[in-house]
LUMMIVEX-486900 format. One record per residue (C-alpha): x, y, z; residue number from 1. Coordinates in pm, whole numbers, padded with zeros to 5 digits. Layout:
BEGIN
{xx=X	yy=Y	zz=Z	seq=NUM} $
...
//
This chain:
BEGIN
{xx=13358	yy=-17157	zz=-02983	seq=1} $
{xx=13057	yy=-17208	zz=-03112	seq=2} $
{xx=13184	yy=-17457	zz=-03359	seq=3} $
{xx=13251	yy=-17685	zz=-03023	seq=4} $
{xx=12927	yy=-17688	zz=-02967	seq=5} $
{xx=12929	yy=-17473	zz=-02659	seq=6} $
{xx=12590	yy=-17351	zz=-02529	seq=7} $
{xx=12628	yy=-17000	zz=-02541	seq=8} $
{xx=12328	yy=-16921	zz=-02340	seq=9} $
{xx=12442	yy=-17104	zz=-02058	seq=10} $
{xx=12764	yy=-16996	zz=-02056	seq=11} $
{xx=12649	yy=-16607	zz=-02056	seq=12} $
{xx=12427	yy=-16714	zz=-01730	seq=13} $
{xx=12735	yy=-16856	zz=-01596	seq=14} $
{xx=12931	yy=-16538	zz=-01673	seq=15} $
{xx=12689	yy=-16298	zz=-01554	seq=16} $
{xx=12654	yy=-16436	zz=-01195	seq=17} $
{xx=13055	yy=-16475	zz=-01165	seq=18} $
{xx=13157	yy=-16141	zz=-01319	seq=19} $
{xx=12948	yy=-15851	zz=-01213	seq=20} $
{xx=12908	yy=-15591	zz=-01500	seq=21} $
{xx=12996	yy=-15838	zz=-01763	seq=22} $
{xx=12688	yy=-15822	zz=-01968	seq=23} $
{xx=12583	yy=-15977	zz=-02243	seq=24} $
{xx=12803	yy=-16185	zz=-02453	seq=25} $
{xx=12837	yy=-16068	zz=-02797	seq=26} $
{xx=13164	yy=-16305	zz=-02962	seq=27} $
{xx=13334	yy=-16551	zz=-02849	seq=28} $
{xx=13658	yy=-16552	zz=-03034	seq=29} $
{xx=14018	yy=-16789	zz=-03090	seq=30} $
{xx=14308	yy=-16624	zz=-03085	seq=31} $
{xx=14586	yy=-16794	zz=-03295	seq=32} $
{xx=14907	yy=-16870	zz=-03217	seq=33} $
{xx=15008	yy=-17112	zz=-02896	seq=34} $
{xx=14949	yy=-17486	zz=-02873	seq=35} $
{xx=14842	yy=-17572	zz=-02559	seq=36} $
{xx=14507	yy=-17460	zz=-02388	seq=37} $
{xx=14255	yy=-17308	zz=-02631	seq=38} $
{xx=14222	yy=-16890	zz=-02549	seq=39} $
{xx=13931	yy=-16698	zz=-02655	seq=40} $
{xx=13854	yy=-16311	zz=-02700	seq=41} $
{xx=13534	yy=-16280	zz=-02513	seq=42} $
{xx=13347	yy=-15925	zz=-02572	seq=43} $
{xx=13062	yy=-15868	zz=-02418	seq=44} $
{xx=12831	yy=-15513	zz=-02306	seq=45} $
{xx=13056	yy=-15469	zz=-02008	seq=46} $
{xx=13393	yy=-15487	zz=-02209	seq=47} $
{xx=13631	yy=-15740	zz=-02308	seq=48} $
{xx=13794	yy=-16090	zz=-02151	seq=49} $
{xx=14003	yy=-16374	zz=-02187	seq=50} $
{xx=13848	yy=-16742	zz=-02145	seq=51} $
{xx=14128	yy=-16998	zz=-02147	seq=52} $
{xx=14056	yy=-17356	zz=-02123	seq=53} $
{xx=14135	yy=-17750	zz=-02131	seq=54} $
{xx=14162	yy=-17856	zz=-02472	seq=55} $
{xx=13909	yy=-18107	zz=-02569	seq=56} $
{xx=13906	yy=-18522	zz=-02620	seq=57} $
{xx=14156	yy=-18721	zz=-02388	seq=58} $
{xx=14454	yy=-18533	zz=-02252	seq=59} $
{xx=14831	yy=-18681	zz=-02063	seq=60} $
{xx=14794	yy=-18700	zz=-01701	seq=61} $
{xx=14816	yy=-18318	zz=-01539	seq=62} $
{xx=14885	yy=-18160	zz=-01849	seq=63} $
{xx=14648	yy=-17828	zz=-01918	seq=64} $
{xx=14659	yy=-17767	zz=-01587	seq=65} $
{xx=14439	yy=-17466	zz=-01641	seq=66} $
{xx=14349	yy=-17455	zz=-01236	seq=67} $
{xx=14712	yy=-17407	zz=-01161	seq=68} $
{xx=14751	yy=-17110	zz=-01402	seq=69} $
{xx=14477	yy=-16933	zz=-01240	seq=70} $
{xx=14565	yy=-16987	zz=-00936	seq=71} $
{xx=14913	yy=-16882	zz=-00973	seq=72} $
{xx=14837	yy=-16569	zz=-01128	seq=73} $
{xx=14524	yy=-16476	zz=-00841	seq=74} $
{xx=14830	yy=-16538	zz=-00618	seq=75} $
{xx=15089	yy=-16265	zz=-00812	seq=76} $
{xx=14815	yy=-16005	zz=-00819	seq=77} $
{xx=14972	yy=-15690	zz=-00703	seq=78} $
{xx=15347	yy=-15845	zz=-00720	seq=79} $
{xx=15613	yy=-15746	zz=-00870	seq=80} $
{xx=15583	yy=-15983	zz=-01133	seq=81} $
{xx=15260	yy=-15816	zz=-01335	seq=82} $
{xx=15007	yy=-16081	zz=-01471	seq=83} $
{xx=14636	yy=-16044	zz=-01589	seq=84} $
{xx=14393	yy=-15959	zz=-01345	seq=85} $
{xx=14165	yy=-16311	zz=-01252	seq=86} $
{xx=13802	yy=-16342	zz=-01258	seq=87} $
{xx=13668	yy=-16613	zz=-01236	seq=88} $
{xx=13775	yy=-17003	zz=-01211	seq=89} $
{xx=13501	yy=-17302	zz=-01372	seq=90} $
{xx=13601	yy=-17637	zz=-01254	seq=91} $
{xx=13279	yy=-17822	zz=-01397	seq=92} $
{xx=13337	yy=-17955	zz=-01718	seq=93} $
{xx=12997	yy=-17969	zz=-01827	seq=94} $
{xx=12918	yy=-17586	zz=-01863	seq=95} $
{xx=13143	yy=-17556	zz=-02236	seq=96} $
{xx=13309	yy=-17875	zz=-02234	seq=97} $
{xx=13642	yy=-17872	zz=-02029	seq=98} $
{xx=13767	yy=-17662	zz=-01691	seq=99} $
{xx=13818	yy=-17312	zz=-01787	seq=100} $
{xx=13873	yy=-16985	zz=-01607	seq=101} $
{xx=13827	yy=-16595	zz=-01732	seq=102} $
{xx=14112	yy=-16332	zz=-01732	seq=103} $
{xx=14142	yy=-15938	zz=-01795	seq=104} $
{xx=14218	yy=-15848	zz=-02138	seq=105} $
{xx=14557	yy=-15726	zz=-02132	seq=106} $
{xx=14533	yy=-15454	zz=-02488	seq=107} $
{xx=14931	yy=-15473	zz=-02545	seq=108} $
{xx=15155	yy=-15643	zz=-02810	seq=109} $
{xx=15252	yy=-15995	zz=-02846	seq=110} $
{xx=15596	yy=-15962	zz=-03043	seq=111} $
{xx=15706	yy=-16352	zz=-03199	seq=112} $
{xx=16056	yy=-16288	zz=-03358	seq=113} $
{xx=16329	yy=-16209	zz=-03075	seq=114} $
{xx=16508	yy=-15964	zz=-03285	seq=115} $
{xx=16204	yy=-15772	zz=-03274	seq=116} $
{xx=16213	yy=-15596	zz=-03601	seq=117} $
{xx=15954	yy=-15349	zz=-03474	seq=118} $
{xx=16136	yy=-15185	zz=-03236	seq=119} $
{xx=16472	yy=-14929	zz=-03197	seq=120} $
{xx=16795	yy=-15066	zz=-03066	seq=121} $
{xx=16728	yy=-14854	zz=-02750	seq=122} $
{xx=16354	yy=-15021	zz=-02721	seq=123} $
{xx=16490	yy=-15393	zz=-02824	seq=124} $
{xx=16796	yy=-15322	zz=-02547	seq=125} $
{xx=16545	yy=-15194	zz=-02261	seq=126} $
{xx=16278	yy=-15453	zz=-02342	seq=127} $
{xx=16541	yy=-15744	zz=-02289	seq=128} $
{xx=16694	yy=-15604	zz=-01977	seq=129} $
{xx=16327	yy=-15594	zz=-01841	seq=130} $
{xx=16254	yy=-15970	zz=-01898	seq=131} $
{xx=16539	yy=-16027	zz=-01699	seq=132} $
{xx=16427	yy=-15802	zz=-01414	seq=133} $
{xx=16079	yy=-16003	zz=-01406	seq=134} $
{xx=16273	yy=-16320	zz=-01431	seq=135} $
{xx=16457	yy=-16207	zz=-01119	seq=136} $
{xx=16156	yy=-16073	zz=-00929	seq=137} $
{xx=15980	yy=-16365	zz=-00960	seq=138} $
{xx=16240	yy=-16610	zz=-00848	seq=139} $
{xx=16267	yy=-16350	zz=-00572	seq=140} $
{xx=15948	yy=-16347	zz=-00426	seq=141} $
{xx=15899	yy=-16598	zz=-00118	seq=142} $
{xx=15552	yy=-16843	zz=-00218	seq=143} $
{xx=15481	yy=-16881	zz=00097	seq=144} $
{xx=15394	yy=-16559	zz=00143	seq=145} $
{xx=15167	yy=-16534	zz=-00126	seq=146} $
{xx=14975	yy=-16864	zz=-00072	seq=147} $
{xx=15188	yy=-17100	zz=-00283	seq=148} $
{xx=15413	yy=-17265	zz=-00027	seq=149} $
{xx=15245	yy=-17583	zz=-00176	seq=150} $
{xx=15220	yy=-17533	zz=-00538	seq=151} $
{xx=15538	yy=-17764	zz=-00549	seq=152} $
{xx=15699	yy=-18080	zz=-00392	seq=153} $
{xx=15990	yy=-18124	zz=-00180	seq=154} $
{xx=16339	yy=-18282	zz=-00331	seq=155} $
{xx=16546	yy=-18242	zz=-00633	seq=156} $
{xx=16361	yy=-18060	zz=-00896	seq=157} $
{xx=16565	yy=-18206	zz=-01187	seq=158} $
{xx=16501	yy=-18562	zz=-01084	seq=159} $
{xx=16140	yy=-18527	zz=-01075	seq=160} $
{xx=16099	yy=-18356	zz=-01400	seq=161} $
{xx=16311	yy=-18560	zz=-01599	seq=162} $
{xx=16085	yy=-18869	zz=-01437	seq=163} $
{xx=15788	yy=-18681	zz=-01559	seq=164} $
{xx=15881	yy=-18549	zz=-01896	seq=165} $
{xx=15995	yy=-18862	zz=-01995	seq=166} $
{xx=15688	yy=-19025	zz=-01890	seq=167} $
{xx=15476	yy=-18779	zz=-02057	seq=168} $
{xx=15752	yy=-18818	zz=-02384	seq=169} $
{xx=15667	yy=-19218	zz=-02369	seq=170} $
{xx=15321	yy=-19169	zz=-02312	seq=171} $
{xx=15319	yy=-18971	zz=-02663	seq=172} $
{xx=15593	yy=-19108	zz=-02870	seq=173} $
{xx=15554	yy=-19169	zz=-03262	seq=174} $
{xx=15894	yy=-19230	zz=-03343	seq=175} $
{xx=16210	yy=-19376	zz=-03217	seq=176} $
{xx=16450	yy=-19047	zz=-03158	seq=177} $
{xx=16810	yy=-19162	zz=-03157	seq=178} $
{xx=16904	yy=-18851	zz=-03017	seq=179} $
{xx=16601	yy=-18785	zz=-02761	seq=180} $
{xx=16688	yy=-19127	zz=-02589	seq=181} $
{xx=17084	yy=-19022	zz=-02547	seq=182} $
{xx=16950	yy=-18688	zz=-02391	seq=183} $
{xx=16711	yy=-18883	zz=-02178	seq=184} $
{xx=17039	yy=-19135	zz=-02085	seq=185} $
{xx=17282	yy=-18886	zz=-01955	seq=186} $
{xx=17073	yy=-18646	zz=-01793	seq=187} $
{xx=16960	yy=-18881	zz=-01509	seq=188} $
{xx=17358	yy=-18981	zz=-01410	seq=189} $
{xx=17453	yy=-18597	zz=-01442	seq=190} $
{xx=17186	yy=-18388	zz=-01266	seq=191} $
{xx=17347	yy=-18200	zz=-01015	seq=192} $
{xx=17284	yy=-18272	zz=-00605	seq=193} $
{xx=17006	yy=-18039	zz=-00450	seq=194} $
{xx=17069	yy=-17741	zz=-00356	seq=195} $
{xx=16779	yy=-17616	zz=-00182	seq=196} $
{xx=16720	yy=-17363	zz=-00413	seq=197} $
{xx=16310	yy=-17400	zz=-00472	seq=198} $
{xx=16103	yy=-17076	zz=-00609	seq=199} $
{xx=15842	yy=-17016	zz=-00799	seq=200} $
{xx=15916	yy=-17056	zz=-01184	seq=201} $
{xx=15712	yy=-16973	zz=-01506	seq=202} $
{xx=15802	yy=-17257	zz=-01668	seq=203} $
{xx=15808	yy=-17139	zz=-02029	seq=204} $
{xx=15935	yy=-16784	zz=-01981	seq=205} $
{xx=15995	yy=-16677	zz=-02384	seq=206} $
{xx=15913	yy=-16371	zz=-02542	seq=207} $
{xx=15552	yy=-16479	zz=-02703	seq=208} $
{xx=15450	yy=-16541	zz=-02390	seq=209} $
{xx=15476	yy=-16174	zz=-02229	seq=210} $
{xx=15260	yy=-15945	zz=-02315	seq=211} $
{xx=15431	yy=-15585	zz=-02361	seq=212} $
{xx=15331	yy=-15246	zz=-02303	seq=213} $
{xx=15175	yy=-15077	zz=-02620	seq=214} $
{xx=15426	yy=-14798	zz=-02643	seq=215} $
{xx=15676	yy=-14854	zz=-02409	seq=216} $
{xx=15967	yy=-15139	zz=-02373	seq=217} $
{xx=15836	yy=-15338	zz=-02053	seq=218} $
{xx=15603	yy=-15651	zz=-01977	seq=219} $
{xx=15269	yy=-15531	zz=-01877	seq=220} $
{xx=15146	yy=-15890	zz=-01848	seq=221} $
{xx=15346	yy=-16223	zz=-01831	seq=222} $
{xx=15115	yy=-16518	zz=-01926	seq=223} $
{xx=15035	yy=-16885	zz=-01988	seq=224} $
{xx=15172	yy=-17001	zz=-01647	seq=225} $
{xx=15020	yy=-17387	zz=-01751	seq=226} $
{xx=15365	yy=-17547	zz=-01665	seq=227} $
{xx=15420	yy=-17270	zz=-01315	seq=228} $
{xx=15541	yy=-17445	zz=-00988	seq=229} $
{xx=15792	yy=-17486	zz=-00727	seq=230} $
{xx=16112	yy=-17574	zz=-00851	seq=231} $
{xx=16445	yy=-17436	zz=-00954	seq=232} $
{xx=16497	yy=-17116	zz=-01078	seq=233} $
{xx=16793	yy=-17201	zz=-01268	seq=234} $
{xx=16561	yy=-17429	zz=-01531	seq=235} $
{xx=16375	yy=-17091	zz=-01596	seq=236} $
{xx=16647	yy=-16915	zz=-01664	seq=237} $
{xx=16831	yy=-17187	zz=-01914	seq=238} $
{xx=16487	yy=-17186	zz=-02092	seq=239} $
{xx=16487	yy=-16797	zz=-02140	seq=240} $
{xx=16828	yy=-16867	zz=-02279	seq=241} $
{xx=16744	yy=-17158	zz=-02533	seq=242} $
{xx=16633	yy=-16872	zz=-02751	seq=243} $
{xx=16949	yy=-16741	zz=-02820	seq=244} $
{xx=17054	yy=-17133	zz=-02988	seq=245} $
{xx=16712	yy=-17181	zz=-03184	seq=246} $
{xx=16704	yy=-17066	zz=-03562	seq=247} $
{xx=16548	yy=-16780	zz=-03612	seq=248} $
{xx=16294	yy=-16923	zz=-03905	seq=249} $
{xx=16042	yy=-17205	zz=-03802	seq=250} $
{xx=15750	yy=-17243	zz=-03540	seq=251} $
{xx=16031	yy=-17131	zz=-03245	seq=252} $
{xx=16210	yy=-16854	zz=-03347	seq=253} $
{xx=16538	yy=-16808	zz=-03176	seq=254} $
{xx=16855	yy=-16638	zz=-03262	seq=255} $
{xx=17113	yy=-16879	zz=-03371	seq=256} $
{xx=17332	yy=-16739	zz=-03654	seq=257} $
{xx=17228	yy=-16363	zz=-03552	seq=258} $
{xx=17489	yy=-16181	zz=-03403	seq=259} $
{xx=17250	yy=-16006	zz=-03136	seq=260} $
{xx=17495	yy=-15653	zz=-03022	seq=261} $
{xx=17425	yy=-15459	zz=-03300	seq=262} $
{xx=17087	yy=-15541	zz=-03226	seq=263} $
{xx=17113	yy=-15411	zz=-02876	seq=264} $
{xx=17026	yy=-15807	zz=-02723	seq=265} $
{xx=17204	yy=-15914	zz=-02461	seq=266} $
{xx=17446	yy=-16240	zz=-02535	seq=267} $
{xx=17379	yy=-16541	zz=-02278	seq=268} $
{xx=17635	yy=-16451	zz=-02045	seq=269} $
{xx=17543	yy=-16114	zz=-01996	seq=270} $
{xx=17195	yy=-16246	zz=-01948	seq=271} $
{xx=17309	yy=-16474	zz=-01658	seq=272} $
{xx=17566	yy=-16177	zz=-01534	seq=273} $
{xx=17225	yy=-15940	zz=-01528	seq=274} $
{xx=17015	yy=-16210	zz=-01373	seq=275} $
{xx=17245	yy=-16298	zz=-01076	seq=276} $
{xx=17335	yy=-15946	zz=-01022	seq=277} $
{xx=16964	yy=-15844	zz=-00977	seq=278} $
{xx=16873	yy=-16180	zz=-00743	seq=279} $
{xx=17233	yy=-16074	zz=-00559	seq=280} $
{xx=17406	yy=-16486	zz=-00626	seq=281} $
{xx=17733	yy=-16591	zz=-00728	seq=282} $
{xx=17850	yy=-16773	zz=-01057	seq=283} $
{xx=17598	yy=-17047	zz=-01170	seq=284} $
{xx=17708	yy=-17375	zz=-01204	seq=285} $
{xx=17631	yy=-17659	zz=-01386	seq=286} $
{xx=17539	yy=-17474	zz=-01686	seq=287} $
{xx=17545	yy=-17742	zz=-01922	seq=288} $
{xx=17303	yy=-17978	zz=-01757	seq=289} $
{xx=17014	yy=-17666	zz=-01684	seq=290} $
{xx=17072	yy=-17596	zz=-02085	seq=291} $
{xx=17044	yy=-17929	zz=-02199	seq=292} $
{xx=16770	yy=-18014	zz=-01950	seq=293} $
{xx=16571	yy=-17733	zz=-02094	seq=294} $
{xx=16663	yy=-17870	zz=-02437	seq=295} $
{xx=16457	yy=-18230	zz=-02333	seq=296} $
{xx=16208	yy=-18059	zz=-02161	seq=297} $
{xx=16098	yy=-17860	zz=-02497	seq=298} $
{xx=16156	yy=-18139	zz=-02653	seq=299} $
{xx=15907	yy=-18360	zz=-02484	seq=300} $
{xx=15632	yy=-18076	zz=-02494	seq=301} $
{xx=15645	yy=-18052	zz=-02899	seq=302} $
{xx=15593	yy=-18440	zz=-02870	seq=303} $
{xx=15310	yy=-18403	zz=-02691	seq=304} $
{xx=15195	yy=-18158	zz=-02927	seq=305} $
{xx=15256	yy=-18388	zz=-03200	seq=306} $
{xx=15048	yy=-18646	zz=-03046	seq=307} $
{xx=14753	yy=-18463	zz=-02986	seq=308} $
{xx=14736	yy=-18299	zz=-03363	seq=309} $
{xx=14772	yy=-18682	zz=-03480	seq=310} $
{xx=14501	yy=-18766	zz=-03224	seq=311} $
{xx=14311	yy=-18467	zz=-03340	seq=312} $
{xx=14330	yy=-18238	zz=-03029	seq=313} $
{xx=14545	yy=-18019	zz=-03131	seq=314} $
{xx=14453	yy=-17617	zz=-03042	seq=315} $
{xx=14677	yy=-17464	zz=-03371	seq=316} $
{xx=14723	yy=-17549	zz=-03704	seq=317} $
{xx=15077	yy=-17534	zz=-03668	seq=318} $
{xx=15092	yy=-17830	zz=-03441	seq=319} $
{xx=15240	yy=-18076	zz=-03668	seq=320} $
{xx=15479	yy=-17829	zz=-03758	seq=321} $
{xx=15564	yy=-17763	zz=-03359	seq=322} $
{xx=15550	yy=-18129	zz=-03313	seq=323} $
{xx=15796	yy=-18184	zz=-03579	seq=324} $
{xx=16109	yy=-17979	zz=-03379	seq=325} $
{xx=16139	yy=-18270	zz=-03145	seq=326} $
{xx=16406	yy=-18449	zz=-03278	seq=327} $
{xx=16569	yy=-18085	zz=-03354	seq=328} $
{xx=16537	yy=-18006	zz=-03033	seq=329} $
{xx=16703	yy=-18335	zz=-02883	seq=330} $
{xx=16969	yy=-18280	zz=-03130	seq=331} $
{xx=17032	yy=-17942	zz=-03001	seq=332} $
{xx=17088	yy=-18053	zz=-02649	seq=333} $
{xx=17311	yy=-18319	zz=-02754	seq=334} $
{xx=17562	yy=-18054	zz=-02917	seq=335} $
{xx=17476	yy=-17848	zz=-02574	seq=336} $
{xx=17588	yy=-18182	zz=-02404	seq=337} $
{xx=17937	yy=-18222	zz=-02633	seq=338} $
{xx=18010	yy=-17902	zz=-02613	seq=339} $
{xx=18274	yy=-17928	zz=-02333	seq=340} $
{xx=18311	yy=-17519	zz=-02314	seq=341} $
{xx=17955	yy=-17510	zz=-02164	seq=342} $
//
């Protein structure tokens, strides 16, 4: 951090008055890996944190929503959806630079390749059908009850995020796409009609962003809840899914081409049988439209990624490399889109 030019000084003063017991600051340091909000191991006398934070230099309109992510996960505390514990929330800007906010530091294992290697087909199995429970749970819980009734607005989910990713996918195009503008075409005239179904979602519920047990085969923390709101549980789902199309080499790994049984992973329609069985629904319909949806929406975010590493912003090295699945990505949901079986 201290390559930002961040006044360390003044940010231990800040620390000490809003954590008791902190201490004195002794590193600051990035993690690697994600491309959103810059993260940072903070160790200090009293033990160690997370600082997560708004990305430098000019940002799209309510991206990095770092305030939402805290305040999501202050809300979950104690749930059955388990999250780091919160500390503390800095809206000023001027203290380091951007908003940030200060976590626990959750000492588990970030795995990135979903046929997790590491494990035993028992582990890989149990692991799997525990994301799923979580995914459940959380689309379970009522948000009103935990303060959240208005982290979302009212009406059809889909409409509104297809308005706003494809805003946000204008705002930080580079290229023509041939096959991002056909996604963009047919998913307005083919979202489904509203439902009513509104809970809270993750928003980019994928295996690199839960953080798992050290020695046993459940999520001891589920994090970066940047894109968390009120809206259909359906699009978190689909998204958890996606993983089983992507390639398994690249910035994304997925599991396209990898026959997962053997493996002891679930195939997607045991995944949705699993899901619906634990929230107690029916069959899910529309399948096509929440896959390819999720499809656009990943699409747009590597965009944005794109743009910022271009515009020199970015938080990862890798970004151009992220940035570059977009069109891969709208090409995906196209097939997802012809495939008539869906």
């Amino acid at each position: 951090m201290n390559k930002e030019n961040i006044d360390f000084a003044r940010l231990n003063g800040y620390l000490e008055l809003a954590i008791p017991g902190i201490g004195l600051l002794q590193s600051v340091d990035k993690f690697t890996g994600g491309q959103s909000n810059p993260t940072y191991r903070v160790q200090s006398t009293g033990g160690t944190y997370v600082l997560r934070r708004k990305p430098s230099g000019k940002l799209l309109k309510s991206a990095h929503a770092v305030e939402r992510e805290f305040r999501v996960m202050q809300a979950l505390q104690g749930s059955t959806v388990p999250v780091p514990q919160t500390w503390c929330l800095c809206e000023d800007p001027e203290l380091i630079g951007s908003v940030f906010f200060v976590m626990s530091y959750e000492d588990g294992r970030i795995f990135w390749d979903p046929t997790l290697p590491e494990l035993t087909t028992p582990e890989r199995s149990a692991l799997y059908q525990h994301e799923i429970t979580v995914l459940a749970a959380l689309h379970s819980l009522d948000p009103a009850s935990i303060g959240l009734a208005d982290f979302g607005r009212p009406g059809n989910y889909f409409e509104r995020q297809i308005a706003r990713w494809t805003g946000q996918y204008r705002a930080s195009e580079t290229d023509r796409i041939d096959a991002m503008e056909s996604l963009i075409a047919w998913l307005e005239p083919h979202t489904p009609p509203d439902d009513g179904q509104s809970t809270l979602i993750h928003g980019d519920y994928r295996l690199d962003n839960l953080i798992i047990a050290p020695s046993e085969g459940r999520i001891q923390a589920v994090i970066d809840w940047e894109l968390s709101t009120l809206g259909h549980p359906f699009a978190d789902l689909a998204y958890f899914c996606m993983c089983l199309r992507m390639p398994n080499t690249g910035q994304i790994q997925g599991l396209a081409g990898i026959d997962p049984v053997p493996l002891g992973i679930p195939r997607e329609h045991e995944i949705v049988a699993q899901y619906c069985e634990s929230r107690g629904i029916g069959q899910i319909d529309h399948w096509r439209f929440y896959l390819a949806f999720s499809f656009f929406r990943l699409a747009a975010i590597c965009q944005g990624v794109m743009k910022r590493a271009l515009d020199g912003n970015a938080s990862s090295d890798k970004a151009i490399a992220v940035g570059g699945l977009t069109s891969q990505l709208a090409q995906m949901g196209m097939e997802v889109i012809n495939n008539q079986e869906e």
